[in-house]
Backbone as CSV, one residue per row, in Angstrom:
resi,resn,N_x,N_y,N_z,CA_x,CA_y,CA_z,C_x,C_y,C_z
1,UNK,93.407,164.477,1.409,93.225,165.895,1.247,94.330,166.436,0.345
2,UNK,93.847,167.063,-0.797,94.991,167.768,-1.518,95.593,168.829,-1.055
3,UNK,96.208,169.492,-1.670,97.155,170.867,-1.303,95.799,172.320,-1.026
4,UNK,95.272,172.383,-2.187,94.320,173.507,-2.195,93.104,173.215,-1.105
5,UNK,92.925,172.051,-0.704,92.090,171.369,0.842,92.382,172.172,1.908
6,UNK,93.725,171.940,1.551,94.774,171.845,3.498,94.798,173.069,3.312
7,UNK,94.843,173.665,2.345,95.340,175.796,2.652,93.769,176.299,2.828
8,UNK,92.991,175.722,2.440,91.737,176.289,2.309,91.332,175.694,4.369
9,UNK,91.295,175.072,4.381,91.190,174.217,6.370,92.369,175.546,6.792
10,UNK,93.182,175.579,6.375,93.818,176.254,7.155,93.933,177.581,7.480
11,UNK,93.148,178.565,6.536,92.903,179.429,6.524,91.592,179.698,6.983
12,UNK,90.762,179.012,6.762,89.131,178.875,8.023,90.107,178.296,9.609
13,UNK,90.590,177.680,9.538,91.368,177.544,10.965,92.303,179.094,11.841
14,UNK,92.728,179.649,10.873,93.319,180.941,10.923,92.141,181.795,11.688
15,UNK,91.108,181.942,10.610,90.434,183.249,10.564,89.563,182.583,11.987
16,UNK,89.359,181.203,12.080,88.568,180.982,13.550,89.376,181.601,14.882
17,UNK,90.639,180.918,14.620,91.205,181.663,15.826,91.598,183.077,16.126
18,UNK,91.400,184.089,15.046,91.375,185.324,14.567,90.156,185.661,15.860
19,UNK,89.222,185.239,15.181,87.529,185.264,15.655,87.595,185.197,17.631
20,UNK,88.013,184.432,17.864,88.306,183.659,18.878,88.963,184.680,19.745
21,UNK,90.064,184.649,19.552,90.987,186.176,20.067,90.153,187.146,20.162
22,UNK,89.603,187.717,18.767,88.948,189.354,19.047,88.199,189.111,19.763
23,UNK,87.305,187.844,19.845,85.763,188.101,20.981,84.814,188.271,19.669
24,UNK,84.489,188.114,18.596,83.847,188.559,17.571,83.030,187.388,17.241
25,UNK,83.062,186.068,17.615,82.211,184.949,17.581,80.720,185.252,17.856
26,UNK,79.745,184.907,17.003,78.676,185.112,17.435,78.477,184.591,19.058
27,UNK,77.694,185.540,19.597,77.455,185.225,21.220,76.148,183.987,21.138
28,UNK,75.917,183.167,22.330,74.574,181.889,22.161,73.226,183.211,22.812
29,UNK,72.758,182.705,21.848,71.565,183.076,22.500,70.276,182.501,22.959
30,UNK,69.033,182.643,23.271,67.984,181.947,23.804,67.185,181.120,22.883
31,UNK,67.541,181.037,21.851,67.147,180.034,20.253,68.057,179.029,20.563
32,UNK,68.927,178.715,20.447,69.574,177.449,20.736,69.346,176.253,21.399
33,UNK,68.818,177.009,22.544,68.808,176.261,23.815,67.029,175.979,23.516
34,UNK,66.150,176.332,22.839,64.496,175.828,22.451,65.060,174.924,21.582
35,UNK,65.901,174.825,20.650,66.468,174.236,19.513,66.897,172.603,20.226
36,UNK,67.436,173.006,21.507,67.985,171.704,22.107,66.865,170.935,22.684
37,UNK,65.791,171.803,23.374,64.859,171.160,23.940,63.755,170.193,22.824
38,UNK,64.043,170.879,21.545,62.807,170.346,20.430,63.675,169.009,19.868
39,UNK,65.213,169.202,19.545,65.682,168.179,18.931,66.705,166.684,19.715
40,UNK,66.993,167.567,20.615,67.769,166.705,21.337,66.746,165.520,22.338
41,UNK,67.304,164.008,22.387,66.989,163.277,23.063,67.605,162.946,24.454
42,UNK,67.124,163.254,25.496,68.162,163.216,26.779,67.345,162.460,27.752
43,UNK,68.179,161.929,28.489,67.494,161.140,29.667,66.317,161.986,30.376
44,UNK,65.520,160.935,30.900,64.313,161.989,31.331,64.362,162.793,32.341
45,UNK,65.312,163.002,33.381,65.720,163.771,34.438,66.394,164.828,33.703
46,UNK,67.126,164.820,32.748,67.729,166.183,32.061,66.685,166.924,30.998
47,UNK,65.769,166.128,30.872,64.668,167.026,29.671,64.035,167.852,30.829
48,UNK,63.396,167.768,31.733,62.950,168.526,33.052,63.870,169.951,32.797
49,UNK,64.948,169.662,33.246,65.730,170.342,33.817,65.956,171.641,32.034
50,UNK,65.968,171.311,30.912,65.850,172.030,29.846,64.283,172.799,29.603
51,UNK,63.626,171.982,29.571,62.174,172.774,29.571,62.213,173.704,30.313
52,UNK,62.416,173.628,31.582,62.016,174.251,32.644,63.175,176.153,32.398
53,UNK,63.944,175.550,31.589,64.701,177.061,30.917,64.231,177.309,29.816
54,UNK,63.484,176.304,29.234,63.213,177.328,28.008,61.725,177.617,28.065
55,UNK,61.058,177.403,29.194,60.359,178.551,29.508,60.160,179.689,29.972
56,UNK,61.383,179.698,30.717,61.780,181.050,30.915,62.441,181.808,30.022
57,UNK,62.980,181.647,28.771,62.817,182.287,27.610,62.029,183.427,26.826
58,UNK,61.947,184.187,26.452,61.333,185.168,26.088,60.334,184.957,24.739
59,UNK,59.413,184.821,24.740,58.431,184.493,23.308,58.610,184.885,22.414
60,UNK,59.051,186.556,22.239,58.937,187.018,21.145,60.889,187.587,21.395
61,UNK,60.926,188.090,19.746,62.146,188.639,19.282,62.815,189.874,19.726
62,UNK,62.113,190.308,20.728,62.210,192.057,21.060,63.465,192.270,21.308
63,UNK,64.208,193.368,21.588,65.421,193.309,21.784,65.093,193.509,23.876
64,UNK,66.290,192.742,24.330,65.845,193.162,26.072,65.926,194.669,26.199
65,UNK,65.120,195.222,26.899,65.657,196.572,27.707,67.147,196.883,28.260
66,UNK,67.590,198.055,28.241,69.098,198.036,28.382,68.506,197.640,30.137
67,UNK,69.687,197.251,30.536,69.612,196.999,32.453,70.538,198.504,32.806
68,UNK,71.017,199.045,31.989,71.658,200.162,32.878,70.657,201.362,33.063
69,UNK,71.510,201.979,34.050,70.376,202.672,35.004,71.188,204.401,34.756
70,UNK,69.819,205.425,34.656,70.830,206.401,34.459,71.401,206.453,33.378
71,UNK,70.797,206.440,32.148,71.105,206.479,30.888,70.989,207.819,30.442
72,UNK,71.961,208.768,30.091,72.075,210.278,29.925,71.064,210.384,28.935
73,UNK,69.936,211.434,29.247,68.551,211.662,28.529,68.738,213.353,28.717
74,UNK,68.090,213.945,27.428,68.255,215.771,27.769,67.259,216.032,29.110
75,UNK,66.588,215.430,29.986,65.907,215.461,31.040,66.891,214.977,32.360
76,UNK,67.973,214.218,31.836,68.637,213.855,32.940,69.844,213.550,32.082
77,UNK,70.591,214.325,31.668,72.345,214.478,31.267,72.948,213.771,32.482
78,UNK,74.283,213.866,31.866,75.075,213.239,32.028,76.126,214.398,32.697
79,UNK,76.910,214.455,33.692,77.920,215.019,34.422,78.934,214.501,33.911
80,UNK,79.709,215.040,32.597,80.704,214.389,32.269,82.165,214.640,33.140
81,UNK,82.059,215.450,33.425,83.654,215.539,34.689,83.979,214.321,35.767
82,UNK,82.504,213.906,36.315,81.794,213.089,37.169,82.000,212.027,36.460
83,UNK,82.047,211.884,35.644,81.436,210.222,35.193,82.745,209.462,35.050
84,UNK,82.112,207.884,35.243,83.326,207.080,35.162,83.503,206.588,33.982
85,UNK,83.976,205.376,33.417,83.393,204.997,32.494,82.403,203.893,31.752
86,UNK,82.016,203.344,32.728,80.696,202.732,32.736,79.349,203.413,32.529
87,UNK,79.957,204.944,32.520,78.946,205.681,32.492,79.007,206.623,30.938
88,UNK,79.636,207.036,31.082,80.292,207.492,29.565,80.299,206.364,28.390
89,UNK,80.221,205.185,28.005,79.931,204.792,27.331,78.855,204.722,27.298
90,UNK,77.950,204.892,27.919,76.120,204.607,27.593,75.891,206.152,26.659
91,UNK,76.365,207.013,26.243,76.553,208.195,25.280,76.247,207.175,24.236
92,UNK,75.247,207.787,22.686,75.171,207.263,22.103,76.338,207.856,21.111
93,UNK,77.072,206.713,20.337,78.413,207.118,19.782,79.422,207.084,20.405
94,UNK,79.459,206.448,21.825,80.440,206.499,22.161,80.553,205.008,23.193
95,UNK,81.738,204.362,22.299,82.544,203.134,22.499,83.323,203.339,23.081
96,UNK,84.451,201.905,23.335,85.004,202.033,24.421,86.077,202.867,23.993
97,UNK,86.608,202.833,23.126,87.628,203.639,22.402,87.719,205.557,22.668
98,UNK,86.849,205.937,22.481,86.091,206.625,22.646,86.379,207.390,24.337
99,UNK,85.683,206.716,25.119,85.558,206.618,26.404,86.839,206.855,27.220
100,UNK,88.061,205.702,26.231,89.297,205.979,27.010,89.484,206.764,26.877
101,UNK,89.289,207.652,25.097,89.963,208.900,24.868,89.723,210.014,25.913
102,UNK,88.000,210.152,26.424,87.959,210.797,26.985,88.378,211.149,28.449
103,UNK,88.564,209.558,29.040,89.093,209.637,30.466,90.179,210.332,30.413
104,UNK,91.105,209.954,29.106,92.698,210.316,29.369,92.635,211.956,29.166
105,UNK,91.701,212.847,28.131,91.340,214.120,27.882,91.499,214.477,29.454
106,UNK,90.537,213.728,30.319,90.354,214.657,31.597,91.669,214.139,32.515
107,UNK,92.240,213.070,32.392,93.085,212.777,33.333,94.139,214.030,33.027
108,UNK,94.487,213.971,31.940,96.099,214.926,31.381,95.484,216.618,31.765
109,UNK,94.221,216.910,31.295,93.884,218.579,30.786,92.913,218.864,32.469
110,UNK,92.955,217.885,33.030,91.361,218.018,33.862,90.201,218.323,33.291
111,UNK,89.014,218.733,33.893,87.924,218.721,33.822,87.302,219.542,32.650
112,UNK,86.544,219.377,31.869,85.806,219.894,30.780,85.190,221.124,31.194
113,UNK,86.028,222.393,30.724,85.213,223.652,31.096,83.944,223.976,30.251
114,UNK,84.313,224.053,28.629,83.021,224.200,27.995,82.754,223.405,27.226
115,UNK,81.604,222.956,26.083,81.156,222.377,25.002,82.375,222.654,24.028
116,UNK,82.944,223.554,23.763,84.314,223.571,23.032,85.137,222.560,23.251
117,UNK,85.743,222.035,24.762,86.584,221.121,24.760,85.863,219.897,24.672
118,UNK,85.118,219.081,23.681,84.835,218.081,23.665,85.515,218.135,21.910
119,UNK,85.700,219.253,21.540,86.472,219.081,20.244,87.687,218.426,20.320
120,UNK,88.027,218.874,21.360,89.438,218.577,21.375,89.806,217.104,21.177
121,UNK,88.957,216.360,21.668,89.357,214.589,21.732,88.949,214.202,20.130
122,UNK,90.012,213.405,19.722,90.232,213.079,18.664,89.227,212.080,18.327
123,UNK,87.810,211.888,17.094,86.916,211.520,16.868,85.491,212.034,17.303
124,UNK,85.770,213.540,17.931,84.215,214.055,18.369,84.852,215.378,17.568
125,UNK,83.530,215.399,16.234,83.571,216.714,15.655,82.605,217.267,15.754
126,UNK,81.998,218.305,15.136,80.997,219.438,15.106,79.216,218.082,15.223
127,UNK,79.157,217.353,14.581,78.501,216.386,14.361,77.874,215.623,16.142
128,UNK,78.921,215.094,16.445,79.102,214.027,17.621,78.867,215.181,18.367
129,UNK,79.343,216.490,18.618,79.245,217.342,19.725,77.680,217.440,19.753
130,UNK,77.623,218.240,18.426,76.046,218.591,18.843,75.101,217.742,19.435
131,UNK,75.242,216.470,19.114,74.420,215.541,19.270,74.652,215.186,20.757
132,UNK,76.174,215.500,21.141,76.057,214.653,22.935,75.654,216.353,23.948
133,UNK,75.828,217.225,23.318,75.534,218.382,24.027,74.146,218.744,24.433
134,UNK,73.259,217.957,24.504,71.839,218.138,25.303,72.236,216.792,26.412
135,UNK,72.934,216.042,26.035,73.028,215.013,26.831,74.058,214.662,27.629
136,UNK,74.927,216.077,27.995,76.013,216.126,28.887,75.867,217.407,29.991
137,UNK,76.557,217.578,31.070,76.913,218.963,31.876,77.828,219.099,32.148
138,UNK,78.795,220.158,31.742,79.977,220.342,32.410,79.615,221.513,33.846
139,UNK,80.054,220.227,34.958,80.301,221.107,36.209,81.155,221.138,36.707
């Protein structure tokens, strides 16, 4: 291996463990594992045991349904004073980043009197408000 080899390995070695740390690795998903059942050769007690998951696999590409429950809808908002943050992130636009900002908004100031104080947290402007304000209640 020459010089421009080893820096080039080593910098895909870098940026993997970069990857690795953040959590940013593509996640496995349910293609893989049909992928294993079509190509891979395994003893015949372990091919059983693969089929039998990748029929429970999903046929088509759809994305799953979210599993959370209580997803703030203008028919059923969201109690933001109330909420924890498992709940406050299901807001569309709003990450975890986000979320802390807002816990710490209510921990330091308390509770959200009007649609005004959602200005206040740093990354919700005129934009983000309007848009979470059918889908919040301050009580």
């Amino acid at each position: 291996m020459n010089t421009a080899e080893k820096r080039l390995l080593g910098v895909f070695l870098a940026l993997f463990v970069l990857g690795v740390a953040a959590g940013n690795l593509p996640k496995l998903t349910a293609a893989p594992l049909t992928l294993i059942e079509e190509k891979v050769n395994l003893a015949p007690d372990k091919q059983e045991v693969v089929k039998n998951k990748a029929k429970d696999l999903p046929k088509t590409k759809k994305k799953a349904k979210s599993k959370a429950k209580n997803v703030p809808t203008k028919e059923n908002p969201l109690a933001i004073n109330k909420a924890d943050s498992l709940q406050i992130i299901t807001l569309p636009g709003i990450g975890p980043a986000m979320t802390h900002r807002i816990l710490e908004y209510k921990r330091k100031h308390g509770s959200f009197k009007k649609p005004a104080d959602l200005l206040k947290i740093k990354g919700i402007g005129k934009k983000k408000q309007e848009m979470l304000l059918p889908l919040v209640i301050f009580d």
